[in-house]
C-alpha positions as CSV (number, residue, x, y, z in Angstrom):
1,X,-18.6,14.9,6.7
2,X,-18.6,11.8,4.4
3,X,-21.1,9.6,4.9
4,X,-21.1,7.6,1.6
5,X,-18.0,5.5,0.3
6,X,-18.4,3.5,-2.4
7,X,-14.4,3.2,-3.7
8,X,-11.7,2.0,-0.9
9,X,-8.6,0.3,-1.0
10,X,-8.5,-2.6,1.6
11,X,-5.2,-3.5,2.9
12,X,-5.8,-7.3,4.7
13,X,-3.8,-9.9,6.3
14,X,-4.9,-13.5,7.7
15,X,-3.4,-15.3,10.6
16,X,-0.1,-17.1,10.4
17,X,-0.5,-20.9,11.4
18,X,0.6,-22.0,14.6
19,X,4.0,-23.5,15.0
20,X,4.4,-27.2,15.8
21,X,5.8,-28.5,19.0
22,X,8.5,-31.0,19.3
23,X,8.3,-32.8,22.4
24,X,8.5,-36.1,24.6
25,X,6.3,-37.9,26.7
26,X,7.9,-38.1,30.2
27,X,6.0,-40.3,33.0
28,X,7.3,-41.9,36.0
29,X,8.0,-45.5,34.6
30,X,7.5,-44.8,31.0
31,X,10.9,-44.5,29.8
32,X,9.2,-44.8,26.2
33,X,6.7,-42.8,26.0
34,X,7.7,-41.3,22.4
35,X,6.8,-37.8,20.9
36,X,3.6,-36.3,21.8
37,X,3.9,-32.6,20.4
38,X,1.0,-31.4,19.4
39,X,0.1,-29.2,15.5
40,X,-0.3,-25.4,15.6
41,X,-3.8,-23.7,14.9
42,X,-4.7,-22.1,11.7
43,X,-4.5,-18.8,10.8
44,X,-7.6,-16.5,10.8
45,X,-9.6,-16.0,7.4
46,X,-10.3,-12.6,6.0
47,X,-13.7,-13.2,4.4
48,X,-16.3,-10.5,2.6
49,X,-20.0,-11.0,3.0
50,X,-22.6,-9.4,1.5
51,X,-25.1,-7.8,4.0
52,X,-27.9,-6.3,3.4
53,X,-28.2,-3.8,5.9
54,X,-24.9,-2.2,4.7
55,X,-24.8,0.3,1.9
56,X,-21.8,2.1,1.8
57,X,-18.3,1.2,2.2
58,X,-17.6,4.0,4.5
59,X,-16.1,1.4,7.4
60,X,-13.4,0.6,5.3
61,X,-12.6,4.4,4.7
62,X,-12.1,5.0,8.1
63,X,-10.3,1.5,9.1
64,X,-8.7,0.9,5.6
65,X,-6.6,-2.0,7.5
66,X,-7.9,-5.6,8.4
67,X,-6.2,-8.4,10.2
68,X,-7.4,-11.9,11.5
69,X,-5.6,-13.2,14.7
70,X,-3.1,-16.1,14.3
71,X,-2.6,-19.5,15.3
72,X,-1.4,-20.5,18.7
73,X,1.5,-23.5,18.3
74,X,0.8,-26.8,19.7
75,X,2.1,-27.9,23.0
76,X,3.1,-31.3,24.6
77,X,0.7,-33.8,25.7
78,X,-0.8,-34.1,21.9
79,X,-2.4,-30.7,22.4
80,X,-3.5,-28.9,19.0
81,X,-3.1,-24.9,19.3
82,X,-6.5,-23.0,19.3
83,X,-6.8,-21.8,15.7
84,X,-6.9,-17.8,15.0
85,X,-10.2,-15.7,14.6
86,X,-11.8,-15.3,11.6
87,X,-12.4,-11.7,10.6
88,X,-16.3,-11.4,8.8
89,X,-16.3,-8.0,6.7
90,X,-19.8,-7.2,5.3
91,X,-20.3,-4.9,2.0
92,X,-22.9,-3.7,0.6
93,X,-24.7,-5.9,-2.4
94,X,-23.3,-5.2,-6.0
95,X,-19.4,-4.5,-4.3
96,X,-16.6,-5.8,-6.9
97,X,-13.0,-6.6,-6.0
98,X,-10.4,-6.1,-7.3
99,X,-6.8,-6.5,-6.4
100,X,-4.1,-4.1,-6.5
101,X,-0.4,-4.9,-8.4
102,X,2.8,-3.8,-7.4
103,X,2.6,-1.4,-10.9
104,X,-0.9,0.4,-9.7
105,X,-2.8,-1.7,-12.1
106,X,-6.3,-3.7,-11.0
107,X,-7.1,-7.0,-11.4
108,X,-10.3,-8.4,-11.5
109,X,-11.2,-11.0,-8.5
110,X,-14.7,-11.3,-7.4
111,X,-18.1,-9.7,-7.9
112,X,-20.2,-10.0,-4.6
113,X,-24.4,-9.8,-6.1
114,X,-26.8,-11.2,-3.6
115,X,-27.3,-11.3,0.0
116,X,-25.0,-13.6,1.6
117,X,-23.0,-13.9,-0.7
118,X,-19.2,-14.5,0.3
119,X,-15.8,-14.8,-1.0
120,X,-12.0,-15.4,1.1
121,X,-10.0,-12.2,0.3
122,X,-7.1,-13.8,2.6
123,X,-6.9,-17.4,3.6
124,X,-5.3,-18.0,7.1
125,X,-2.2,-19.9,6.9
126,X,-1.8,-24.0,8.0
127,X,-0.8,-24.7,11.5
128,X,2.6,-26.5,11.7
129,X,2.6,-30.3,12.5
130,X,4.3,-31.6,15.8
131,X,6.6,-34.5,15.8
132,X,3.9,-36.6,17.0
133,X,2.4,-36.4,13.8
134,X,5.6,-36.7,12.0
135,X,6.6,-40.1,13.7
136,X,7.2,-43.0,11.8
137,X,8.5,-46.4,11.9
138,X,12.0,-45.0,10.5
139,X,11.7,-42.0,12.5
140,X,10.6,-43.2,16.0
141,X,11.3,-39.9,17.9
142,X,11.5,-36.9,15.7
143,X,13.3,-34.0,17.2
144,X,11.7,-31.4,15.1
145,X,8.4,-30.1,13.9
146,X,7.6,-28.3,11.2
147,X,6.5,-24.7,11.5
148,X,2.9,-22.9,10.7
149,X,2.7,-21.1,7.3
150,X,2.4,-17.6,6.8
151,X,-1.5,-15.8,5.9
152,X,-2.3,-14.6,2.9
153,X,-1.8,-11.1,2.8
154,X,-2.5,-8.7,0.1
155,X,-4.0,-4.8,-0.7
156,X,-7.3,-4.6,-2.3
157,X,-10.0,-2.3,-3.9
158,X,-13.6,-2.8,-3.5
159,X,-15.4,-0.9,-5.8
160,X,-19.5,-0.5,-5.0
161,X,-22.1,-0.9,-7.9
162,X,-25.4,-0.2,-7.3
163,X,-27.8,-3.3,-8.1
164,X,-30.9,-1.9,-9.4
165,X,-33.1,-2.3,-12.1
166,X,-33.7,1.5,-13.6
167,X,-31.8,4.3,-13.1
168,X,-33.0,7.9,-13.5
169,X,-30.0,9.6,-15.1
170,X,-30.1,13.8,-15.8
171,X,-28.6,16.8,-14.6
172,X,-29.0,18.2,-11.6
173,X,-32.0,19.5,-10.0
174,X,-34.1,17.7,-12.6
175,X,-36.3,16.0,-10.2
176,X,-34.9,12.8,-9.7
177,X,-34.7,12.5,-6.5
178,X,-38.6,14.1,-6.1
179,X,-39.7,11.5,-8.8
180,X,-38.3,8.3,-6.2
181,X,-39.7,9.6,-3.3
182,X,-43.3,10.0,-4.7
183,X,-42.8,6.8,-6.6
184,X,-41.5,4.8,-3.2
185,X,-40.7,4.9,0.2
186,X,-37.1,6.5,0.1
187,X,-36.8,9.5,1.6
188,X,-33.9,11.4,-0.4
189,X,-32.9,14.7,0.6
190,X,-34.3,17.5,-1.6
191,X,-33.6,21.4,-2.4
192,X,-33.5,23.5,-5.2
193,X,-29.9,23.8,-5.5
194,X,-27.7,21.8,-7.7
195,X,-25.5,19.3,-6.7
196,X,-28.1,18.6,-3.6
197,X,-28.3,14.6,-4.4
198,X,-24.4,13.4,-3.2
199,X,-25.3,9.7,-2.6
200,X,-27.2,7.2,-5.4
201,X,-30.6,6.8,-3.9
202,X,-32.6,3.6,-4.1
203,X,-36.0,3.4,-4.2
204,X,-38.6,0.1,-4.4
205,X,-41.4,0.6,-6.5
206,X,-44.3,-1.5,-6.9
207,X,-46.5,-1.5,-10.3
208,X,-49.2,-4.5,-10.2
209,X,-47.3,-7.6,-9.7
210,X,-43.9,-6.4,-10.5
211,X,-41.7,-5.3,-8.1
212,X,-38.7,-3.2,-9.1
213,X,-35.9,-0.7,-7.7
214,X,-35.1,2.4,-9.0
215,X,-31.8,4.3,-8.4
216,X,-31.2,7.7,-8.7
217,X,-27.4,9.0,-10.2
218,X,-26.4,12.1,-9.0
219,X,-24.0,14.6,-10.6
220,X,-24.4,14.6,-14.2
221,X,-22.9,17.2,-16.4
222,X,-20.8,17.5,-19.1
223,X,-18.0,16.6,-18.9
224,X,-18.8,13.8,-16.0
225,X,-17.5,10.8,-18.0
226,X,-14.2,13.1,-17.8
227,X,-14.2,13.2,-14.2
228,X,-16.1,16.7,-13.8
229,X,-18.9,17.0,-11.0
230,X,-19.8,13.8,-9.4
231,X,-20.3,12.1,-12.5
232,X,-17.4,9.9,-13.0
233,X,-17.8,8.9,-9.3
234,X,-21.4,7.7,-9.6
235,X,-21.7,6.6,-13.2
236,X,-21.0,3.0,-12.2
237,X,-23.8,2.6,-10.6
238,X,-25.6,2.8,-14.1
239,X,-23.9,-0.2,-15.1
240,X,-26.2,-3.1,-13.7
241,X,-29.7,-1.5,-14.2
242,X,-31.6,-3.3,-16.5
243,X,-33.5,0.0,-18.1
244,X,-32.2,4.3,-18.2
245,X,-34.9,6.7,-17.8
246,X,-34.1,10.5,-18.6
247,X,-35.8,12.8,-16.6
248,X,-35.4,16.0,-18.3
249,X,-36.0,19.4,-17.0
250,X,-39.2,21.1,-18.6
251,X,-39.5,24.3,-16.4
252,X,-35.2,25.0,-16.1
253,X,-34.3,28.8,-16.1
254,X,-30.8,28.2,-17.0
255,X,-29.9,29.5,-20.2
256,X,-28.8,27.4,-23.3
257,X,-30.8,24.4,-22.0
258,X,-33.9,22.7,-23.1
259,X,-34.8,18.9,-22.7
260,X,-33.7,18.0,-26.2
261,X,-30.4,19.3,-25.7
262,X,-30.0,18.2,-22.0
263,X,-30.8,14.3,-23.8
264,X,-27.9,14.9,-26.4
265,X,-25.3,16.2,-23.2
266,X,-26.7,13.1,-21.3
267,X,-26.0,10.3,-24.1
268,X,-23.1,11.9,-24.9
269,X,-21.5,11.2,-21.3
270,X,-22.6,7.6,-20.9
271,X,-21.4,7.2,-24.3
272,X,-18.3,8.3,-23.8
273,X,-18.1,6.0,-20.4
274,X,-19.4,2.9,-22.5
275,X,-21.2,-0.7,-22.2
276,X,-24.9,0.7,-22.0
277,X,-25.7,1.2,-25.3
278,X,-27.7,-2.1,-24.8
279,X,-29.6,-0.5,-22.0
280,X,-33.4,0.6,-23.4
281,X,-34.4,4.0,-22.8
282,X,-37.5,6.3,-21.7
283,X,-37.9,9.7,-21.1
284,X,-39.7,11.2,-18.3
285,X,-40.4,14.9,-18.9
286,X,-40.9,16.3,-15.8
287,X,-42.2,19.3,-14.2
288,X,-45.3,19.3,-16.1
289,X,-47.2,21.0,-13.9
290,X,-45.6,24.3,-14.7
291,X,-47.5,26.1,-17.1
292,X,-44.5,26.3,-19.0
293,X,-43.4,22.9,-18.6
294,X,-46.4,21.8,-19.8
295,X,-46.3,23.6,-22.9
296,X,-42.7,22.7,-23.2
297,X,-43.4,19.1,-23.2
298,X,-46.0,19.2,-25.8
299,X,-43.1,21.4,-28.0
300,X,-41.1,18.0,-27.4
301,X,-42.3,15.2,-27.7
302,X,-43.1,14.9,-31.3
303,X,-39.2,14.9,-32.0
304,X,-39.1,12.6,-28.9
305,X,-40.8,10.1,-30.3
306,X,-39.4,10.1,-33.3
307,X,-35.9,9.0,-32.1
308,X,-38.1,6.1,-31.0
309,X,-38.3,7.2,-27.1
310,X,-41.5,6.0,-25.6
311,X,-42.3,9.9,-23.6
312,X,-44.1,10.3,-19.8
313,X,-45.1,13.8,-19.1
314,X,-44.5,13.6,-15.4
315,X,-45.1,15.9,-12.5
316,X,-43.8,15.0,-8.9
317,X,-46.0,17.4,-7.7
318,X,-49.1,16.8,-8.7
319,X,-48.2,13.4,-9.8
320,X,-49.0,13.1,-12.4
321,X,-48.2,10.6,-15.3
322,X,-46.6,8.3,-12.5
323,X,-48.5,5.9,-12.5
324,X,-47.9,5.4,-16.2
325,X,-44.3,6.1,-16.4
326,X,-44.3,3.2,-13.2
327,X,-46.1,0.8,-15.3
328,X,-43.9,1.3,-18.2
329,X,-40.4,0.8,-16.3
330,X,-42.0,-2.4,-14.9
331,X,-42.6,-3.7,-18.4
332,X,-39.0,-2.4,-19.0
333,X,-37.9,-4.6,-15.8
334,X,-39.9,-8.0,-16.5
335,X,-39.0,-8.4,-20.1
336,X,-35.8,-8.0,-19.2
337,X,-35.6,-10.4,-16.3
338,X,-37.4,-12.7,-18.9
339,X,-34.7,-12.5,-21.6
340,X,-32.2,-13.1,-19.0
341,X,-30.9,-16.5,-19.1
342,X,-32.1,-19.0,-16.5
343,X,-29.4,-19.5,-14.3
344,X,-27.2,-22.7,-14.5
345,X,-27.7,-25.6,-11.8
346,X,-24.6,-26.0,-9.5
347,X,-22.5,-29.0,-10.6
348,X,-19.0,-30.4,-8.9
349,X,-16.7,-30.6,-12.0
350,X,-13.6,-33.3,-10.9
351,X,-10.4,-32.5,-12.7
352,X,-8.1,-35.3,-11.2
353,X,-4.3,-34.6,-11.4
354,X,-2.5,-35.7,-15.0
355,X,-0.8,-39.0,-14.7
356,X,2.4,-37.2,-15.5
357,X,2.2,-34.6,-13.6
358,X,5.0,-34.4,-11.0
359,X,3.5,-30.6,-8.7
360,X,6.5,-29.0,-9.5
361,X,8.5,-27.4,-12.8
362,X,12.3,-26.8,-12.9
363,X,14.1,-24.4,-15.0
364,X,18.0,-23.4,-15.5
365,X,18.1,-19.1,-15.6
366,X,21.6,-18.6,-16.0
367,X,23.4,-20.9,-13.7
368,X,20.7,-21.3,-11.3
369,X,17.8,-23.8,-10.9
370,X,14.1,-22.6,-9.9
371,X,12.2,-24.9,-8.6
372,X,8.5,-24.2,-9.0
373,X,5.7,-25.6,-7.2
374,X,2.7,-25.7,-4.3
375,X,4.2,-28.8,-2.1
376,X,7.9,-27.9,-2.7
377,X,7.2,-24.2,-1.9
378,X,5.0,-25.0,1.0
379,X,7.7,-27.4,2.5
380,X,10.3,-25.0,2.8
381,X,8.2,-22.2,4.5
382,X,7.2,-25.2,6.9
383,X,11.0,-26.0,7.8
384,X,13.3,-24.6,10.5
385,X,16.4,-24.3,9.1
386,X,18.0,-23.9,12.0
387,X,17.4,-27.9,12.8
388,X,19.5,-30.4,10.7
389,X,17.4,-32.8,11.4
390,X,14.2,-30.9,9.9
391,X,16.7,-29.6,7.1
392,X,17.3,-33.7,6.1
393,X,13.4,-34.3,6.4
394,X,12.7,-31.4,4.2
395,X,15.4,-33.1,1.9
396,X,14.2,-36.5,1.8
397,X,10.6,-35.0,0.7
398,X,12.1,-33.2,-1.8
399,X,13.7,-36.2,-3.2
400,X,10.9,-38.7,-3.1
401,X,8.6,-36.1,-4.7
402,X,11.6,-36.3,-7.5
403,X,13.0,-32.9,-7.5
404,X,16.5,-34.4,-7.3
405,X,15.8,-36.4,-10.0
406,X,14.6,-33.4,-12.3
407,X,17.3,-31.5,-11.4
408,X,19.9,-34.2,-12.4
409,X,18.2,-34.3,-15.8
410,X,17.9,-30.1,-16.5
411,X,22.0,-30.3,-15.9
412,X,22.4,-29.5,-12.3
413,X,25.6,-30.4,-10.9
414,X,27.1,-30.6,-7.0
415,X,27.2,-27.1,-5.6
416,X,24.9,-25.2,-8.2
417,X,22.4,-22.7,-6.6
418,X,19.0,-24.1,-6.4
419,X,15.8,-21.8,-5.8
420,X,12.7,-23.4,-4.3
421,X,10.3,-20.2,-4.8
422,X,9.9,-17.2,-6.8
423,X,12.7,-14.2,-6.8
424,X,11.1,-12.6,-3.7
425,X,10.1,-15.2,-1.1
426,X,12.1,-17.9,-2.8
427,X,15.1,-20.6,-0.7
428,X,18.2,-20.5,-2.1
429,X,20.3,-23.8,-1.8
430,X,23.8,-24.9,-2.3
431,X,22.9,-28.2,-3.8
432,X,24.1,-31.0,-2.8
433,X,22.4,-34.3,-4.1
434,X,21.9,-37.3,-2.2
435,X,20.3,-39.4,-5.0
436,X,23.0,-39.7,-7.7
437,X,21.0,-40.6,-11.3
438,X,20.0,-44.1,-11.3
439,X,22.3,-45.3,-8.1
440,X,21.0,-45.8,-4.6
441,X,20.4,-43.5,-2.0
442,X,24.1,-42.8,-0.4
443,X,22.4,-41.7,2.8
444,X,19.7,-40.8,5.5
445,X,19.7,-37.5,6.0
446,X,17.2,-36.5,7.8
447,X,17.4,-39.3,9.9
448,X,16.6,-39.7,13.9
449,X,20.4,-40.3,15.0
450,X,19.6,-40.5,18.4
451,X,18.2,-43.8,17.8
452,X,21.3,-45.2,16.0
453,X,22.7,-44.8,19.8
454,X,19.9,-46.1,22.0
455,X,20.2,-49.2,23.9
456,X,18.0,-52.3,23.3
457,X,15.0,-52.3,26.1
458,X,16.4,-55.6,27.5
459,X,20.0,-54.0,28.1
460,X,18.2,-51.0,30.0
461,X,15.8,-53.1,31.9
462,X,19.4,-55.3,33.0
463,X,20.7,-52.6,34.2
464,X,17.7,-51.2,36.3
465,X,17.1,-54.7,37.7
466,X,20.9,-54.7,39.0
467,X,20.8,-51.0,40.8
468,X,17.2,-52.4,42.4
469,X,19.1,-55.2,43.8
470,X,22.1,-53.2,45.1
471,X,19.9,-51.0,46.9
472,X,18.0,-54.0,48.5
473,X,21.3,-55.2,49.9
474,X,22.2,-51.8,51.3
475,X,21.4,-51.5,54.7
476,X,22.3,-48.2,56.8
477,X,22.2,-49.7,60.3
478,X,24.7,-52.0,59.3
479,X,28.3,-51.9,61.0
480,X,29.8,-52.4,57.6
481,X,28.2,-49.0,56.1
């Protein structure tokens, strides 16, 4: 049975927004009492967080698809709809993301190092505003509202890198996994069969006042930068450590292998999976405590040393050497974590909008106009096109924003096909202007008509004041009724 997952592909989807509501106050003796529908609730966020009790992306192996819970619409009375529920995903510390194109290909979007660390993978879409937010003094009474926008949705891979400071790197069955459990608390499983470490084991070691962690990478052979054994599965988990020790077999039965050659095979893979030739190295040669071993290691370390390896005959057993080979990855760790650069205090950089810059492109392909850009784009997936009266508001946006002007000036004539959107999602109009260049507006669309036909309030309160008085007059004992 798996039990450790450190590659998935994430499928998520946050909330649509809630729907606005159009809709009318109505109250015994409030004839006015004007639009009161309320917004819709945003969408549900999709949101990673790093946690540190998780260490494996196994979850997400299982349960590959995540969806947050959409917006409710808004209701009469000025009533907002209840927004949608967030969904909180945690990860394990060092998880990258990365998101997945249409052609297979990964693009880099986040990397997620620290505990609590957080980043939106899916933003929940806006509610929709009612037309009590959409009232004005030209439109008095909307009979529309606009609708909630779609959540972002998307597929994604999160990729697991082990943060640690050293990493123990050799074949199988070298004694890595021995060396971390005498050097710390970790408890790894270990036999004396290869291929027994399946999962990268981390271990906290403590040498004076240095604390460090040391991760074990299973599966090395040749070959593994290739994809052979476990290798190319667990080789990223080299990449953040600050410092690679080789622990090389002194007492291996296998024939055709000795430490010096086992150090060639080794370099050989990470070299061919690249970035840590930057990494400083140390070689632990363990198993010391066989009589062979030991005599082994003396055979060595000479040539060792002269590659300009600093050499640890270690035993796991008898433990011995540890305490020097802990003291020298500790060294390893703070000079590193000196010569990294001091990190940068958070500023709020302010990069107002251009003074020419309208929120929107348009280009001719062919003989029709796209229309690029956030407001225009989000307009039309807030509109119901099945209202005129939204389709005018949506129109007069569009013009006071000045895409009918643009689209005079890029050649656009009556009746050519307009795009608001990209070739997928994207609107596609029949154009028809209602801003000619440089005349006046030749008309409202969009407008409220039903006001062009109400009564004045005087008229209407005539004509209740007359009915009052004929019903005064009525009496139903009378002979005459």
């Amino acid at each position: 049975m798996t039990t450790f997952v450190d590659r998935v592909v994430l499928h998520v989807a946050a909330g649509n927004g809630g729907h606005g509501v159009a809709s009318v106050h109505r109250e015994k003796f409030k004839p006015l009492g004007g639009p009161d529908g309320g917004n819709g609730g945003r969408g549900g966020d999709v949101t990673l967080v790093v946690d540190a009790n998780t260490t494996t992306l196994l979850e997400y192996h299982h349960h590959p698809h995540r969806k947050a819970t959409n917006g409710k619409p808004g209701a009469g009375a000025n009533r907002t709809g209840p927004n949608g529920s967030d969904v909180i995903l945690p990860v394990p510390d060092g998880t990258v993301v990365k998101r997945l194109l249409p052609n297979g290909d990964e693009e880099f979007v986040e990397d997620l190092v620290g505990n609590g660390a957080s980043y939106v993978i899916a933003q929940g879409g806006r509610g929709g505003l009612g037309n009590a937010a959409l009232a004005s003094p030209r439109r008095k009474a909307p009979g529309f509202a606009l609708l909630g926008e779609p959540g972002e949705a998307g597929d994604f891979v999160l990729e697991l890198k082990t943060v640690a400071d050293v990493a123990l790197v050799g074949f199988p069955s070298a004694g890595k996994s021995s060396l971390i459990a005498t050097l710390s608390a970790a408890r790894p499983k270990i036999a004396d069969y290869p291929f027994t470490t399946l999962v990268p084991n981390l271990g906290v070691v403590t040498a004076g006042d240095i604390v460090y962690t040391v991760a074990d990478v299973p599966g090395l052979i040749p070959g593994a930068s290739e994809g052979k054994g476990l290798g190319l599965e667990f080789l990223r988990h080299v990449e953040r450590c600050k410092a690679l020790v080789h622990v090389l077999d002194c007492a291996t039965l296998e024939p055709g292998r000795d430490p010096i050659t086992d150090l060639d095979t080794i370099e050989a893979e990470l070299a061919a999976y690249g970035g840590l030739e930057d990494r400083p190295r140390m070689v632990a040669l363990n198993k010391v405590d066989v009589p062979d071993g030991s005599d082994l290691a003396e055979m060595v370390t000479a040539e060792l040393e002269a590659r300009g390896l600093k050499v640890f005959p270690v035993s796991a057993v008898s433990r011995a050497g540890l305490r020097e080979l802990s003291f020298a990855m500790a060294a390893q760790v703070q000079g590193a974590r000196d010569a990294a650069p001091a990190p940068e205090a958070t500023r709020i950089v302010l990069r107002p909008t251009a003074v020419d810059d309208s929120g929107f492109t348009v280009t001719r392909r062919d003989e029709a106009f796209i229309v690029r850009g956030a407001k225009p784009e989000r307009w039309v997936r807030q509109t119901d096109f099945s209202n005129d009266e939204a389709v005018g508001y949506l129109a007069d946006r569009l013009a006071r924003l000045g895409v009918e002007e643009a689209l005079w000036s890029a050649g656009a004539v009556p009746g050519a096909e307009v795009v608001i959107g990209d070739d997928v999602t994207g609107v596609v109009f029949d154009w028809e202007p209602t801003v000619a260049a440089g005349a006046e507006m030749l008309g409202r669309r969009g407008e409220d008509h039903r006001l062009q036909t109400h009564r004045p309030a005087v008229d209407r309160r005539r004509e209740r004041e007359a009915i009052e008085t004929q019903y005064e007059e009525f009496d139903p004992f009378s002979d005459d009724s």
